[in-house]
N, C-alpha and C positions, 0 to 999 in steps of 0.2 A: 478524441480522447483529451484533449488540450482544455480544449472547453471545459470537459465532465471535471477533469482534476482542478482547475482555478474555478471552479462555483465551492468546489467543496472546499477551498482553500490549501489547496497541493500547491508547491512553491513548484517542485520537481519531481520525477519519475524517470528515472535509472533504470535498464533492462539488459541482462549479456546472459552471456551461455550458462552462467552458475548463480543465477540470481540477478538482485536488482535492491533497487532501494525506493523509498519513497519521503522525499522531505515535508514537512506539514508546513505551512506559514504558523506564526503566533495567532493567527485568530481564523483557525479552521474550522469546519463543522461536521467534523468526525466525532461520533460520541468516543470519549475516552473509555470509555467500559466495554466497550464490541475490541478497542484495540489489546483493553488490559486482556480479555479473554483470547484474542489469537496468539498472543505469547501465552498463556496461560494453557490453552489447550494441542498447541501445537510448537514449542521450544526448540523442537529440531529444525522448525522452517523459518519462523520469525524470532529478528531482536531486535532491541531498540541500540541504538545507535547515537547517545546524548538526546537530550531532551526532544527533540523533534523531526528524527529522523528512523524511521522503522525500517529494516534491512528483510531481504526474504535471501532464501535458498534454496534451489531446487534445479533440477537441470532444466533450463531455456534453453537448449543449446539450436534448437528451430527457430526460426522467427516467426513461423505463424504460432506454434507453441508459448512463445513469449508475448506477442500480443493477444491472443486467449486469455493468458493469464493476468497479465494487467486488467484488460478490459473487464472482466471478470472482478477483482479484485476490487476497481472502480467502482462497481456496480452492486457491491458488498458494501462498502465505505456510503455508497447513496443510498443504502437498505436502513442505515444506521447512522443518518445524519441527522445534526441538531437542529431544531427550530430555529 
């Protein structure tokens, strides 16, 4: 997973029982339009957190449940990277 998030340009990834976070570097390659849209269509699970930091919420409170969801969400983030 280490790997997946430093190609796409993830500084950090955060995971605990009530969420998690995901810090972007300045020069990531997440399209910013797949992020504006998971705040946009889902406001109760993601925010942003200052410019480079997107927050989720949900209960993680398993740990295979929370790495699921990362992976996952990684794997989301690579569906919708930049050139």
């Amino acid at each position: 997973m280490r790997l997946r998030a430093k190609s796409l340009g993830i500084r950090r990834i955060e995971g605990h029982e009530k969420g998690g976070f995901v810090e972007f570097s300045d020069s990531n390659h997440v399209d910013p339009a797949f992020l504006i849209g998971l705040l946009q269509k889902q406001p109760q699970r993601y925010k942003l957190d200052g410019p480079s930091k997107l927050k989720f919420s949900l209960d993680l409170s398993e740990r295979p449940k929370r790495l699921t969801f990362i992976s996952e969400l990684l794997e989301q983030f690579e569906q919708h990277r930049l050139s």
